[in-house]
C-alpha positions in Angstrom: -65.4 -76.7 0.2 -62.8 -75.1 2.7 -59.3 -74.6 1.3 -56.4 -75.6 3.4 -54.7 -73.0 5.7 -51.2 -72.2 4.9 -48.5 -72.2 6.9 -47.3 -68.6 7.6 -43.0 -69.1 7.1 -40.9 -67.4 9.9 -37.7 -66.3 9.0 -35.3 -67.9 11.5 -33.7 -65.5 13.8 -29.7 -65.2 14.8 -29.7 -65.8 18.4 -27.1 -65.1 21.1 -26.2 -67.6 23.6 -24.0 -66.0 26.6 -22.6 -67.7 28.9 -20.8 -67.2 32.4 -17.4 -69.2 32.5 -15.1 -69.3 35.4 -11.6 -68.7 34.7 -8.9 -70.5 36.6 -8.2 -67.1 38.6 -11.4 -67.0 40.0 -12.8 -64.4 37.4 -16.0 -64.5 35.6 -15.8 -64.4 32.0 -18.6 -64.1 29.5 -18.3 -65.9 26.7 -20.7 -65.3 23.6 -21.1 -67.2 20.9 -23.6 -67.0 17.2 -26.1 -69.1 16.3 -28.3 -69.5 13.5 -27.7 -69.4 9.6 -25.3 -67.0 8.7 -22.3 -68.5 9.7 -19.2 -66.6 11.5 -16.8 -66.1 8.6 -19.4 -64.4 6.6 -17.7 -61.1 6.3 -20.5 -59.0 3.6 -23.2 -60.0 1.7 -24.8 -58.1 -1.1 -26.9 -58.7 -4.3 -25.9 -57.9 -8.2 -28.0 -57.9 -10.8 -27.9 -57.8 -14.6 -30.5 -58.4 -17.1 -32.8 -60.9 -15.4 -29.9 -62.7 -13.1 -29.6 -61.9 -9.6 -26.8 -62.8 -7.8 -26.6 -62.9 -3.9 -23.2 -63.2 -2.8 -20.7 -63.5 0.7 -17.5 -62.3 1.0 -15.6 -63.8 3.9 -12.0 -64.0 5.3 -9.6 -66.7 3.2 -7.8 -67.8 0.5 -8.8 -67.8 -3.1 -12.1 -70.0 -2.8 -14.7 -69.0 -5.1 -18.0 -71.0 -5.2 -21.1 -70.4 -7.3 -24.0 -72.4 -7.0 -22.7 -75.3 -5.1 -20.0 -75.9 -8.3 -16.4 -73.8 -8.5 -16.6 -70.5 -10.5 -14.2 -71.7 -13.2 -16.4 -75.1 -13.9 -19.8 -73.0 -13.6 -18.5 -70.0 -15.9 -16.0 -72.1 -18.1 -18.0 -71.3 -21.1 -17.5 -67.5 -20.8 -14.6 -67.2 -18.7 -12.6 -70.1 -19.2 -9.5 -68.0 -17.3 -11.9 -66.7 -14.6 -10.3 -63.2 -15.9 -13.3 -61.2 -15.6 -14.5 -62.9 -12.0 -11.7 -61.2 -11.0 -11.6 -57.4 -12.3 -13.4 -56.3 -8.6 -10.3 -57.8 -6.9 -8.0 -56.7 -9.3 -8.9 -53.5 -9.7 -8.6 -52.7 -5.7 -5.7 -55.1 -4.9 -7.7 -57.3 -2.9 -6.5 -60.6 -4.7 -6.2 -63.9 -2.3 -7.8 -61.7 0.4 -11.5 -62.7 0.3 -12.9 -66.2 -0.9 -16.5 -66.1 -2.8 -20.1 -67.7 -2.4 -23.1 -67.1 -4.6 -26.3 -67.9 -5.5 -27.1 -67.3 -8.9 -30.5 -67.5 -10.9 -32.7 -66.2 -14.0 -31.4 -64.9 -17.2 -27.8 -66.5 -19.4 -24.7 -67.6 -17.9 -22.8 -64.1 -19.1 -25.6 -62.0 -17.3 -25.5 -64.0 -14.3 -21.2 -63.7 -14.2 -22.0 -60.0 -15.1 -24.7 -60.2 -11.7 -22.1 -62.1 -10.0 -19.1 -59.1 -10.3 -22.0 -56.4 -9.8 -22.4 -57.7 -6.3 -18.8 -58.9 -5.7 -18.1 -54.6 -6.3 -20.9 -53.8 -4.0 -19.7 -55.8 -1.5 -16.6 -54.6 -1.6 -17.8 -51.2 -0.6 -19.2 -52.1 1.9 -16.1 -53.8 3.1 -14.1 -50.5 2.3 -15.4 -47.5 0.7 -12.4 -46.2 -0.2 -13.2 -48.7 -2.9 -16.0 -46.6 -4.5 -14.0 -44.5 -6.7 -11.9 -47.2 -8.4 -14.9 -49.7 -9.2 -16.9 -46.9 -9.9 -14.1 -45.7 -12.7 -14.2 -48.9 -14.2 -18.2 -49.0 -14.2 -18.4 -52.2 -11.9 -21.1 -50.0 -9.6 -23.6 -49.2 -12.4 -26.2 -51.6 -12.7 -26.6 -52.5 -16.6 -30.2 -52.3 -16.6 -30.3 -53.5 -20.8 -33.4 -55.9 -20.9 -35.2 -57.5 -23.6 -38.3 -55.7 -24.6 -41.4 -57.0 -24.3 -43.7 -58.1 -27.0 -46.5 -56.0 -28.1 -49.8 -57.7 -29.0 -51.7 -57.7 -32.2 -48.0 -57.4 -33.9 -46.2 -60.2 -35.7 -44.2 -62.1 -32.8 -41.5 -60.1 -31.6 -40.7 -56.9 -29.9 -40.7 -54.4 -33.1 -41.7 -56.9 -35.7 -44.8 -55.9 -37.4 -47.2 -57.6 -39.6 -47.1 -57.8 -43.1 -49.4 -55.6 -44.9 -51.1 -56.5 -48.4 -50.0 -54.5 -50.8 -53.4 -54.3 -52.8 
């Protein structure tokens, strides 16, 4: 039996359209514009991670808009930041508040490690916006990827990670 052949994806490309305008004074003006799937306003985008959660997020130009998963921060992390307090520490600590507005994609792992993924990226980004940034997250530990995972079980033990069987006694 032959197997289907798969599609091979291509990953779609940002193209640049130019075009020749004339000006009113008789001057040729070039005008470029973007297309594709990144749109304009997209300032930086970088990844966090904590734990199994991995967080891509875009920093862009505006007010206070911060969006994960489709849903507003403080309704997707109400139940461990009701405030959005610690959402904020990145922007707080570098006195970039009401400067950028916020988009992620978040996956894997608990709501806490995927806010904690969420601010990992948010400082990354950051840097790259500015890196006079560096020292200030980095005081505050908001560069250092928490690499704290569950451990894996071990086989022929009782279930868990360290749990092991019970021995008889006689």
């Amino acid at each position: 039996m032959a197997q289907p052949r798969m599609k091979k994806s291509v990953p779609m490309k940002i193209k640049k359209v130019v075009k020749a305008v004339v000006a009113p004074q008789g001057e040729t003006v070039a005008v470029v514009a973007q297309t594709g799937k990144r749109s304009a306003d997209v300032l930086t985008i970088a990844i966090g991670r904590r734990k199994t959660a991995t967080a891509r997020v875009r920093l862009s130009h505006g007010g206070n808009v911060f969006t994960v998963n489709a849903k507003p921060a403080k309704e997707y992390f109400g139940s461990v930041d009701p405030f959005g307090v610690i959402l904020m520490r990145p922007f707080v600590f570098t006195n970039t508040v009401g400067t950028f507005s916020l988009s992620a994609k978040v996956n894997g792992s608990g709501v806490r490690a995927q806010l904690d993924a969420v601010i990992h990226g948010v400082s990354r980004a950051l840097v790259k916006i500015d890196e006079s940034h560096r020292k200030t997250l980095k005081e505050h530990g908001l560069l250092t990827r928490d690499d704290r995972m569950k451990e894996s079980r071990k086989m022929g033990q009782g279930g868990k990670a360290r749990k092991e069987k019970q021995s008889p006694k006689r």
